[in-house]
ZAMARGU-4260 file (C-alpha; in steps of 0.2 Angstrom, whole numbers, plus 5000, padded with zeros to 4 digits):
<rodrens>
0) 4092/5137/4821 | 4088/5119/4828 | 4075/5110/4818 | 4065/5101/4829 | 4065/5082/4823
5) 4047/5075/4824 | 4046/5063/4840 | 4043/5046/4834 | 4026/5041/4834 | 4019/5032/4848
10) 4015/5012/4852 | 3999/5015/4851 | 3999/5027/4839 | 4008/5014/4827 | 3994/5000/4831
15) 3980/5012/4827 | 3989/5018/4810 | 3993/5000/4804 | 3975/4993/4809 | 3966/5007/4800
20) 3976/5003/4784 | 3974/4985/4786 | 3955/4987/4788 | 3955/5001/4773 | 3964/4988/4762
25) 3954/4974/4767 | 3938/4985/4764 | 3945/4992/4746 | 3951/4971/4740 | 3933/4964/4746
30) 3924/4980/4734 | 3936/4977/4719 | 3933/4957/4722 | 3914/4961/4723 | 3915/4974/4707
35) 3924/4962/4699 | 3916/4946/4702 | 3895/4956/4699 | 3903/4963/4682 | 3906/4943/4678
40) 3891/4939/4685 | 3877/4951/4681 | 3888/4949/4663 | 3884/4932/4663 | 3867/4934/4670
45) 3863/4946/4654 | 3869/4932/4643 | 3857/4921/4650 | 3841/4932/4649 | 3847/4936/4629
50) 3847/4919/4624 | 3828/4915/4635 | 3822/4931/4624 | 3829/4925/4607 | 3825/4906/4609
55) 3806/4910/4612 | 3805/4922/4599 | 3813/4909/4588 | 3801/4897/4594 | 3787/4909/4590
60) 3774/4903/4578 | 3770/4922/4572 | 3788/4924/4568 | 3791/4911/4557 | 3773/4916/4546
65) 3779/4933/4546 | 3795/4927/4539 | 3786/4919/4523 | 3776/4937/4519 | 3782/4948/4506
70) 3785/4962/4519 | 3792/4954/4536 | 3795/4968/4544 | 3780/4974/4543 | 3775/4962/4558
75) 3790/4958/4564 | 3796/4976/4570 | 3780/4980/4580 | 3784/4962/4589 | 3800/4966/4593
80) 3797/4981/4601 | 3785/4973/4610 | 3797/4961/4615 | 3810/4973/4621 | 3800/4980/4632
85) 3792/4967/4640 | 3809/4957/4642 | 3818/4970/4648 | 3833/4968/4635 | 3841/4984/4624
90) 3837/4974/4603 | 3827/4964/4597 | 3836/4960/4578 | 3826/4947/4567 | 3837/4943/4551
95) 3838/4934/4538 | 3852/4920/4534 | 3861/4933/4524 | 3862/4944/4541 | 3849/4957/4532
100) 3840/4964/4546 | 3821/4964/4546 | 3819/4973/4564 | 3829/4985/4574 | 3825/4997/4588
105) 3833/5012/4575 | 3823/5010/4558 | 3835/5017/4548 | 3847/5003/4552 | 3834/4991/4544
110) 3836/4983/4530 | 3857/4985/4532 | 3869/4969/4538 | 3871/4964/4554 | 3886/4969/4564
115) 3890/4953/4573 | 3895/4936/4572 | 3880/4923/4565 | 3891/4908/4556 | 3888/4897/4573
120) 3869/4901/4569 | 3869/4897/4552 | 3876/4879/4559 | 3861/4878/4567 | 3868/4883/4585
125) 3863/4897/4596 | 3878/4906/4605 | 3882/4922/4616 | 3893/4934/4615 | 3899/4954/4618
130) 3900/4963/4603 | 3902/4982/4597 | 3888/4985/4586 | 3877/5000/4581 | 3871/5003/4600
135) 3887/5001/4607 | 3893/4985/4617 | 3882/4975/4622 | 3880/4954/4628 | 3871/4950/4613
140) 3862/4930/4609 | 3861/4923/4592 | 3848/4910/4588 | 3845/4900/4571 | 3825/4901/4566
145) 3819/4884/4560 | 3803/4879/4547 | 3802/4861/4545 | 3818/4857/4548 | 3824/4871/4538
150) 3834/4888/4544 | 3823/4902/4537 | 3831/4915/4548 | 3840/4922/4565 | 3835/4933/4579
155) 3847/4942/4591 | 3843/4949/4606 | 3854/4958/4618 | 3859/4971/4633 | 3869/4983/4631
160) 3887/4984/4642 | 3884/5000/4649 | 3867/4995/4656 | 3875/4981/4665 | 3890/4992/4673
165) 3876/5004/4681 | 3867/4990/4690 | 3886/4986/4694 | 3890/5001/4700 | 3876/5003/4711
170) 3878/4987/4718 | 3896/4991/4721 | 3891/5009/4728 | 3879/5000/4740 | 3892/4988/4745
175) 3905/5002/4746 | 3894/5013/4759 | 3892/4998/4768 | 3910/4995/4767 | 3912/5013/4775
180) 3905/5011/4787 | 3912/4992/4792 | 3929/5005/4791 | 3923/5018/4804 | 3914/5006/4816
185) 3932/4998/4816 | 3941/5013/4817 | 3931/5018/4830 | 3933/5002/4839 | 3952/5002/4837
190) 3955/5021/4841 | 3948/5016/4857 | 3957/5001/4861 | 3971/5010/4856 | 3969/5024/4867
195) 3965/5013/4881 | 3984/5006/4878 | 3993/5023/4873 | 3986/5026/4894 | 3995/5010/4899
200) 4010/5012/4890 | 4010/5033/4895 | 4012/5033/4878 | 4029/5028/4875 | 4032/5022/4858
205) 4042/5004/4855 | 4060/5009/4856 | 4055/5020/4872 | 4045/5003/4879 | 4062/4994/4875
210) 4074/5005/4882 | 4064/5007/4897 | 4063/4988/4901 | 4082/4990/4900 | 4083/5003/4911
215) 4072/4992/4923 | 4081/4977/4923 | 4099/4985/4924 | 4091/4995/4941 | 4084/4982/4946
220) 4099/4974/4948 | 4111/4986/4951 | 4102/4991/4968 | 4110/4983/4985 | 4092/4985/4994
225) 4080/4972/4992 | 4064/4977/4981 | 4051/4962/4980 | 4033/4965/4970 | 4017/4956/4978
230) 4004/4954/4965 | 3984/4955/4974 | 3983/4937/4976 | 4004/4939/4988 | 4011/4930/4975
235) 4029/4936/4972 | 4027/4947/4954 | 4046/4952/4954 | 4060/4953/4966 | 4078/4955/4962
240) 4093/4951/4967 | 4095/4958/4984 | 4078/4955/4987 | 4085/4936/4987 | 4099/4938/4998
245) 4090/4948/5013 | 4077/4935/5011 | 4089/4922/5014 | 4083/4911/4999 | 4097/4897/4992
250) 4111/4906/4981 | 4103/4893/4968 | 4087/4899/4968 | 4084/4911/4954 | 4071/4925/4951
255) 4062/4914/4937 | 4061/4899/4955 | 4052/4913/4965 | 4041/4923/4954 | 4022/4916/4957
260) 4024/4908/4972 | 4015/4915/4987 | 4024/4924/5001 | 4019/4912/5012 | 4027/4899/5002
265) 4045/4907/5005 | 4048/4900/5022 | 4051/4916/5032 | 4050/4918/5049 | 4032/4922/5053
270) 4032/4940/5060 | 4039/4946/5041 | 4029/4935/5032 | 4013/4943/5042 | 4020/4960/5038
275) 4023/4953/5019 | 4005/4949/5021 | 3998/4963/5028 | 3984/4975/5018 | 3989/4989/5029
280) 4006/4999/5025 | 4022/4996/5036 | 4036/5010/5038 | 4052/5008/5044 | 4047/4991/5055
285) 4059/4979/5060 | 4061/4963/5058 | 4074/4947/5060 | 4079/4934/5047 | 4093/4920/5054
290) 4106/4930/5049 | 4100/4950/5047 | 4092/4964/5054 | 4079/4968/5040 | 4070/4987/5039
295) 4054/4981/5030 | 4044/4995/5023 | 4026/4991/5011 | 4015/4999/5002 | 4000/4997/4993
300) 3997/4997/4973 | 3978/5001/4970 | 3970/5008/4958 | 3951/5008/4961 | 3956/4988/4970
305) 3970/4983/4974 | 3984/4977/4964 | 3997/4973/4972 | 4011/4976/4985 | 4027/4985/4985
310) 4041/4980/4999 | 4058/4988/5000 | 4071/4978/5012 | 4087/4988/5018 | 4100/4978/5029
315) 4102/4984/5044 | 4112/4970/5052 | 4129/4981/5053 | 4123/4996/5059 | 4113/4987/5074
320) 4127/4978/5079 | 4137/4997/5080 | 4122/5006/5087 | 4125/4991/5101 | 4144/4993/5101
325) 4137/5013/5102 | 4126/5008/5116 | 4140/5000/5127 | 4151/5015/5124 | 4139/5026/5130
330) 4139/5012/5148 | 4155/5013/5147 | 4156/5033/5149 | 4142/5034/5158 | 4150/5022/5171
335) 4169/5031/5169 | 4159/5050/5172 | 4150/5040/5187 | 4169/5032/5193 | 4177/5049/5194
340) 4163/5059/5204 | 4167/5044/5215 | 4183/5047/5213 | 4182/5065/5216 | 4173/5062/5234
345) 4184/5050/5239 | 4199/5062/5236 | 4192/5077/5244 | 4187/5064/5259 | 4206/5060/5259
350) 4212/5077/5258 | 4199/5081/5271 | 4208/5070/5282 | 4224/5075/5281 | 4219/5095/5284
355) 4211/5088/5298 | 4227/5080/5304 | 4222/5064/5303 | 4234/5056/5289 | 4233/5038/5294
360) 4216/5037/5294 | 4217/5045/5277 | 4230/5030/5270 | 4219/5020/5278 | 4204/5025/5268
365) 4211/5027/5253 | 4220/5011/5255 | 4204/5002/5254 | 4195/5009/5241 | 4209/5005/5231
370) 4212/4985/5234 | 4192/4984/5232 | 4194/4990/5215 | 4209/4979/5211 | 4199/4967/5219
375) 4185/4969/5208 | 4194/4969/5193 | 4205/4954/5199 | 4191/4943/5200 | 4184/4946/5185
380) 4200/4944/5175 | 4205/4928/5185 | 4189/4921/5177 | 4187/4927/5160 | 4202/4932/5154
385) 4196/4935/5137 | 4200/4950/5133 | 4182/4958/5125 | 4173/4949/5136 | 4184/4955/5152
390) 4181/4973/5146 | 4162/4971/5143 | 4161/4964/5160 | 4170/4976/5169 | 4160/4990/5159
395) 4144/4982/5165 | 4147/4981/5183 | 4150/5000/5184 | 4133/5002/5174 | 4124/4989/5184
400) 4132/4996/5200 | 4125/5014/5193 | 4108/5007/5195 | 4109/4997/5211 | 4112/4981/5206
405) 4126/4970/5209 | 4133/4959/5194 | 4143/4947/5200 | 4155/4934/5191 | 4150/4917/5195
410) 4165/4907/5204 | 4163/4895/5191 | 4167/4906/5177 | 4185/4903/5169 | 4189/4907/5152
415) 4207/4909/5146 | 4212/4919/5131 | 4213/4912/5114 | 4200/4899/5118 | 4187/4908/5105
420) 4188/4901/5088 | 4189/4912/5074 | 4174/4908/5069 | 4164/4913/5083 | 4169/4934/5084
425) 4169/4945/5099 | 4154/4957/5090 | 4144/4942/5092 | 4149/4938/5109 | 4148/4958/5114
430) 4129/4954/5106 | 4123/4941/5117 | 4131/4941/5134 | 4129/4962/5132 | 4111/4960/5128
435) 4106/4946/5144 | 4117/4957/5154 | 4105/4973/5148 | 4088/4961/5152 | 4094/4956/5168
440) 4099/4971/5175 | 4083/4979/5167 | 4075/4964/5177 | 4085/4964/5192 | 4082/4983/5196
445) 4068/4987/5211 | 4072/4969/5217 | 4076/4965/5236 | 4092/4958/5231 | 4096/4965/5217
450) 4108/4954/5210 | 4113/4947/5193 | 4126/4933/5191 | 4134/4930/5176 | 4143/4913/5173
455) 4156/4907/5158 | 4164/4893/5154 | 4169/4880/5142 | 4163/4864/5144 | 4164/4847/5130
460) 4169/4860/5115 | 4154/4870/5119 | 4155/4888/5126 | 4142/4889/5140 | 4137/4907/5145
465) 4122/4909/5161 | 4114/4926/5166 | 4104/4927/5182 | 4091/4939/5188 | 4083/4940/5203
470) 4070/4950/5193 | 4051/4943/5192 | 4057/4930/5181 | 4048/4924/5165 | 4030/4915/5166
475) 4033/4898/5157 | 4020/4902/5145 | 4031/4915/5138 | 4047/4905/5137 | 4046/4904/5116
480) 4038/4921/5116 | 4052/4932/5123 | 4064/4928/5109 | 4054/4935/5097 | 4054/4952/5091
485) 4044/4967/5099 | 4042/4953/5115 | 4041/4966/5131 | 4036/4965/5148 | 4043/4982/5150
490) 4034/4998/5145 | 4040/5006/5128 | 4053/5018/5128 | 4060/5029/5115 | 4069/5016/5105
495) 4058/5003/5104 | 4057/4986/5114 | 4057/4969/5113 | 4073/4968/5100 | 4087/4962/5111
500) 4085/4946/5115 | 4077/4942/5098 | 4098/4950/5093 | 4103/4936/5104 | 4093/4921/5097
505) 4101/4926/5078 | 4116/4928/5084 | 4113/4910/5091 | 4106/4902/5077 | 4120/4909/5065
510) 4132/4899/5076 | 4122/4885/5077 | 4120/4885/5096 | 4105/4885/5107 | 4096/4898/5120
515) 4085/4891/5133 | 4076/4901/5149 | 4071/4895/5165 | 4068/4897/5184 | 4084/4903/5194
520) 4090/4895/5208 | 4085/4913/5220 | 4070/4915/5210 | 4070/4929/5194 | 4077/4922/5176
525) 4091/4912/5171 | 4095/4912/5152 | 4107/4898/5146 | 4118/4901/5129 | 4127/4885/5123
530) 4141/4889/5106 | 4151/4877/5098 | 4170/4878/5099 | 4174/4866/5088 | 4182/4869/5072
535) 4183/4859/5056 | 4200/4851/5055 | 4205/4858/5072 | 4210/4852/5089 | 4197/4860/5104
540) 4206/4871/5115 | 4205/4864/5133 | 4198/4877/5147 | 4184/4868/5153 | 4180/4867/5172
</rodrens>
């Protein structure tokens, strides 16, 4: 049978159990300081009130002609008992110099020795002291009685202990019930502190709190998607290490560099920082940094006001880049199922022919469907004869030809294989020219000519690329506007507009080139791309014309 262990006590639990022993000790030292420091006093205060009563009854006329009578305790013991009450003191003992008691508040104890110490009296000096006598112990003063100069006696007058320890004890009693409840009001007061941090600390004790910060940390930075924390005021309360490199912070900048300063602060392109900012939750929107495709999703900490903001970032640079490489494969189907219907008519026309008997007519027909294909692709490859960007070419044609438009390869083009540097990736290439193509033919479609023209070339170690439309073209006002993201003239489909030119803009910017729109020669849009060839330590490849 398993014993269950007991489960360690919680934080909370722990500050509450060490605070209410701490006050009970606190408490429990103050009463036995007190106790002890009123027995002194109230000890010394007895002393004081002895030695008043046995002065002035040393000092007493009446006394001193009682003394002188053959029977002085005939007068004296009425006095003192008369004294004792009236002073408030236990005895009242008038003696002779031999210690032989005249008076005594038990009679049978007069007439028998003193039972204390009366040698410093005899000297002629009054003393205090605490003495067991016949009443028990008692703060006792001793005083010499004078005649002209002459000790003819001694009186002693004293309370007893045990008087002195009750008014002691009900001091300390009185104290101690005011100590009780000093100790519940701050029990009170710490069980519900306490409580109020056993709720923010779920009740975890320390080793839990501990092991739980570990467990934070080593997710924090064990997770490739970006987590960032906004406090109320969207100042950064935490972000970790993805979080740093989606942002595109400096590799230098640590977490420490960025927690506390506001999100506006971060130098992020605007649309994320407004949806940083934003009170509202975001879900799955995108947003472009310089060099990523950023899946930005917020949500709001409240609890009764808000608190704070939680943001998740997931790169999605990769997979937009394939879902465009996806995007021009689908063109490129599309356009190959559109090629052999075509295909398909033009043979049944040739075969047509020929069981019509007319089989010259049918070379003749096929004949020239055939060289203005070869013509087609001869052009293009004459210009470009890059191989990626040959193929996407090709492959838009057929798409643009699909939708009635006409893309044609400027005359001016010419682009010989192996010019690209290394540096500069088909992907990237597929990006932009693919993208402007899309836009233009998107623009182009419904024209009166509905043409676009696409230009490349090399030109002083840059690589120039030009699309044409003969679309509506793009108000000047706008020219800024239609490379950000979510930017549309055109209505919103299924997927979402306004993203591919923003795509083309990145993809610019990550290679340090410029993208520029203006007024076609034929009216519509002409976007220009301008790319670097040049490489560090590297002749340029010729090829410009």
């Amino acid at each position: 049978m398993r014993i269950p262990l007991p489960r360690p006590r919680s934080l909370a639990g722990q500050l509450f159990a060490m605070q209410a022993v701490l006050i009970a000790v606190v408490v429990a030292g103050y009463a036995l300081f007190t106790y002890v420091t009123d027995q002194r006093q109230a000890e010394d205060a007895a002393a004081r009130q002895a030695m008043a009563v046995s002065r002035s009854i040393a000092d007493a006329p009446s006394v001193v002609a009682a003394i002188h009578t053959p029977n002085p305790t005939a007068e004296l013991q009425p006095y003192a008992l008369r004294v004792m009450r009236g002073a408030d003191v236990d005895f009242v003992t008038i003696m002779d110099t031999r210690g032989i008691r005249w008076t005594h508040p038990r009679e049978k104890e007069i007439g028998r020795h003193f039972r204390g110490t009366i040698e410093p009296a005899l000297h002629g000096t009054s003393f205090t002291e605490t003495y067991t006598g016949t009443l028990g112990a008692s703060v006792r003063a001793v005083t010499p009685i004078y005649d002209h100069g002459r000790i003819i006696g001694l009186v002693s007058a004293g309370i007893e202990v045990k008087v002195i320890s009750k008014q002691v004890r009900d001091q300390v009693w009185a104290l101690l019930g005011v100590a009780a409840g000093a100790l519940v009001l701050g029990a009170v007061g710490t069980y519900v502190v306490n409580a109020r941090l056993r709720r923010h600390t779920h009740g975890m004790n320390a080793a839990e709190l501990s092991r739980m910060h570990d467990y934070h940390e080593a997710a924090l930075h064990a997770v490739r998607e970006g987590l960032l924390m906004l406090d109320g005021q969207y100042r950064v309360a935490l972000i970790n290490d993805g979080g740093r490199e989606l942002l595109g912070l400096p590799p230098e900048t640590s977490e420490e560099d960025v927690v506390g300063r506001s999100v506006a602060d971060l130098g992020l392109p605007a649309p994320l920082t407004g949806a940083l900012l934003a009170s509202e939750p975001r879900v799955d929107e995108v947003h472009l940094t310089n060099d990523r495709v950023l899946v930005v999703n917020t949500s709001p900490v409240s609890g009764g006001e808000r608190r704070g903001t939680v943001v998740t970032l997931r790169d999605v640079t990769e997979l937009q880049s394939l879902m465009g490489e996806l995007d021009s494969e689908r063109g490129f189907t599309q356009a190959l199922r559109s090629q052999a219907h075509e295909a398909a008519n033009r043979l049944h026309t040739v075969v047509s022919l020929i069981e019509l008997g007319r089989a010259e007519e049918a070379v003749d027909f096929a004949t020239a469907e055939l060289e203005l294909a070869q013509a087609l692709t001869d052009q293009v490859v004459a210009a470009v004869s890059e191989p990626v960007l040959a193929a996407l070419l090709l492959g838009k044609t057929a798409q643009a030809n699909e939708r009635g438009v006409e893309l044609v390869v400027s005359q001016d083009s010419r682009l010989d294989d192996g010019l690209l540097p290394p540096s500069l990736p088909a992907r990237d290439l597929v990006t932009i020219l693919g993208n402007l193509i899309d836009n233009a033919v998107d623009a182009a479609q419904g024209s009166l000519r509905a043409r676009v023209t696409v230009t490349a070339y090399a030109e002083d170690a840059e690589l120039v690329l030009c699309v044409a439309d003969t679309g509506d073209g793009v108000d000047p006002a706008h020219a800024d506007l239609v490379f950000q993201r979510g930017f549309t003239t055109k209505p919103a489909g299924p997927g979402g507009r306004g993203l591919g030119l923003a795509l083309v803009r990145q993809a610019v910017q990550r290679h340090e080139g410029s993208l520029s729109v203006a007024e076609a020669d034929g009216g519509g849009a002409e976007f220009v791309v301008r790319l670097p060839l040049a490489q560090e330590g590297a002749a340029v490849p010729g090829g410009a014309i």
